[in-house]
N, C-alpha and C positions, 0 to 999 in steps of 0.2 A: 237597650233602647236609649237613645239620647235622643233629644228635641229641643230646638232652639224656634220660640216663637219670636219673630223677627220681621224688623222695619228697615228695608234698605235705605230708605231715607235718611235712617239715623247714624248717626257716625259710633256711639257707644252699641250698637247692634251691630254693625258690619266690625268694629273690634272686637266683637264678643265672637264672630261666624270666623273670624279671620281665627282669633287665636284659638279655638277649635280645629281646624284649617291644617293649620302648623302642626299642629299635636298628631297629623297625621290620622284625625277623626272627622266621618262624614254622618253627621247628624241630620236627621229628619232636619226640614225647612220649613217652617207652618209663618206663610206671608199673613199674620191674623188681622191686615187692616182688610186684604181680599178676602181672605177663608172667614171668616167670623169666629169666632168664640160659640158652644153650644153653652146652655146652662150650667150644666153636667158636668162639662169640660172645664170651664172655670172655675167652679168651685172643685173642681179634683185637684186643680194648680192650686186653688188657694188652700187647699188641707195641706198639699206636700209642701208649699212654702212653710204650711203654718200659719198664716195672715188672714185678716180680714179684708173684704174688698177695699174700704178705705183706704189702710194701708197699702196700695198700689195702686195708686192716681196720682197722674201727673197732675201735680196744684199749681203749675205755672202756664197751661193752659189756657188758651181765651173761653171757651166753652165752659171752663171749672168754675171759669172767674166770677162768668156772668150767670151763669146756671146753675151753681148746685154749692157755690165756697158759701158757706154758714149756713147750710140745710142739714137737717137730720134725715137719714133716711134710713132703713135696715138694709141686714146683709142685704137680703132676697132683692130689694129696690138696686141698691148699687149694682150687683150683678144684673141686672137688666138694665142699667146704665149704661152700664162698663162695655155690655154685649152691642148695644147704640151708636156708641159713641169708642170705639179700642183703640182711638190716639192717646185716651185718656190713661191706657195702661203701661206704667212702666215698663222701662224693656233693656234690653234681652230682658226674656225667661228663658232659663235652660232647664229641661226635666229628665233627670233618669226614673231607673223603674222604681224607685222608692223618693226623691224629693226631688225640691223645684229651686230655685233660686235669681235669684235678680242678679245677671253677670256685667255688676262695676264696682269696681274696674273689671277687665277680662279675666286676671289671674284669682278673680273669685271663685270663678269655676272649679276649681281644684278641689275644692269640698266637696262636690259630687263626681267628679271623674275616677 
């Protein structure tokens, strides 16, 4: 299983679909500004990353900037954040069946392919 949770918006996302792409690999598609994030599901990404929700938030953000840069909050808050608001999350995530990673550059990927 591979998965690429993905924002064609973004240009280091459509690099990360593309050099999958190439590799001759056709991963799952999760559009997760459409589909949402469950709870579940994010915090299963954030174990196989290994991170905390903090650590994957975009901090350059207008919403970060003005809503939440210099608040505390726990995991469990930010993941009902993040689920709110999933411009906020860095992207690519690419996930096989054992880990997650943040693909940038693209050829980061290679760690879990």
């Amino acid at each position: 299983m591979l998965k690429i949770y993905h924002n064609p918006r973004c240009s280091k996302s459509r690099a990360g679909l593309q050099y999958l792409q190439e590799k001759g690999l056709e991963p799952e598609i999760r559009l997760y500004l459409k589909h949402e994030f469950t709870e579940a599901e994010l915090a299963d990404v954030l174990m196989r990353m290994a991170k905390k929700p903090a650590e994957i938030i975009r901090t350059q953000e207008k919403i970060y900037k003005t809503d939440f840069k210099g608040k505390n909050f726990t995991d469990e808050e930010w993941i009902k954040i993040l689920i709110e608001y999933p411009n906020l999350i860095q992207r690519p995530i690419v996930v096989n069946d054992h880990r997650a990673i943040f693909a940038v550059p693209a050829e980061k990927m290679e760690e879990i392919l």
